[in-house]
C-alpha positions in Angstrom: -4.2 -17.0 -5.4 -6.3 -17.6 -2.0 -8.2 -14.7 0.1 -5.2 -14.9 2.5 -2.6 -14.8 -0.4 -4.6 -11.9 -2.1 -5.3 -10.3 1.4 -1.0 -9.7 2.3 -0.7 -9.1 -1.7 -2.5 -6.3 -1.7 -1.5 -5.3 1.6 2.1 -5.1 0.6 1.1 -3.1 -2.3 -0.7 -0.6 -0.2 2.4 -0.1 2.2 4.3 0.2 -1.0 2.4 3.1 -2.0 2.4 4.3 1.4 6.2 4.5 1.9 6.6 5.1 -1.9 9.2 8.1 -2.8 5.8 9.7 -4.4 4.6 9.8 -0.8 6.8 13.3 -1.0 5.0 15.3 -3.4 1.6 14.5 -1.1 0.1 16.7 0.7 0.6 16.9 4.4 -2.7 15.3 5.0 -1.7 12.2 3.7 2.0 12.1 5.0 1.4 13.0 8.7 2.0 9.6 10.1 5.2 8.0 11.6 6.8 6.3 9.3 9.6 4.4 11.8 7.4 2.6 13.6 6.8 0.3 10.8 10.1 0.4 9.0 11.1 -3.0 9.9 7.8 -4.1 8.1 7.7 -2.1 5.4 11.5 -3.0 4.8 10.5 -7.0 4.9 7.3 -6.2 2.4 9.5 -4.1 0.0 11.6 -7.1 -0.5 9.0 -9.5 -1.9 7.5 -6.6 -4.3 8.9 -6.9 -7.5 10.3 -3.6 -9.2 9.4 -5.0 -13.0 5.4 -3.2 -13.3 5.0 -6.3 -15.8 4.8 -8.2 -13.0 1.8 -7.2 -11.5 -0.4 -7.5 -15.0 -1.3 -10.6 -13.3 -3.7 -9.6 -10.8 -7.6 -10.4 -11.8 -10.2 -7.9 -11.4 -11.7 -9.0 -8.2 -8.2 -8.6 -6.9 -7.1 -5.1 -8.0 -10.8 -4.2 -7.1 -9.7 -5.0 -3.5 -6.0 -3.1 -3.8 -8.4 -0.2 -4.6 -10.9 -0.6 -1.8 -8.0 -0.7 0.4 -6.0 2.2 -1.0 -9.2 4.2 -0.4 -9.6 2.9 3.3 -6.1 3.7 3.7 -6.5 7.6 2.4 -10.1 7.7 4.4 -8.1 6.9 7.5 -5.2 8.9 7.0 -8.2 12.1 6.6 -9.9 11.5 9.8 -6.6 11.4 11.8 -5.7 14.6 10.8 -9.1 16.3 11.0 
């Protein structure tokens, strides 16, 4: 998998979280974004994530490293626009 490949793999996993039905039990800080003004894009990366978890036993550790890094960027973000 190239950077580019990796890069929207892991950014579809991230918006997967985001938009995830475990996005309701978060607190507010992390859920005080609007959600519709990226539906259409969420919607379009939902539909190339698989739903088998068997699936993504194939990422290396360089590239669940990044998923992490940017889940964390993600959260930091989500904090400092509701401080």
């Amino acid at each position: 998998m190239d950077n580019m490949a990796a890069s929207r793999h892991t950014d579809r996993g991230v918006n997967r979280l985001m938009y995830s039905p475990f996005q309701r039990d978060l607190p507010p800080l992390f859920t005080s974004f609007n959600p519709t003004e990226d539906d259409e894009l969420v919607n379009e990366v939902l539909e190339d994530i698989s739903q088998h978890e068997e699936d993504y036993l194939d990422l290396t550790l360089e590239e669940e490293s990044q998923l992490i890094s940017k889940v964390k960027a993600y959260l930091n973000r989500g904090s400092t626009h509701t401080a």
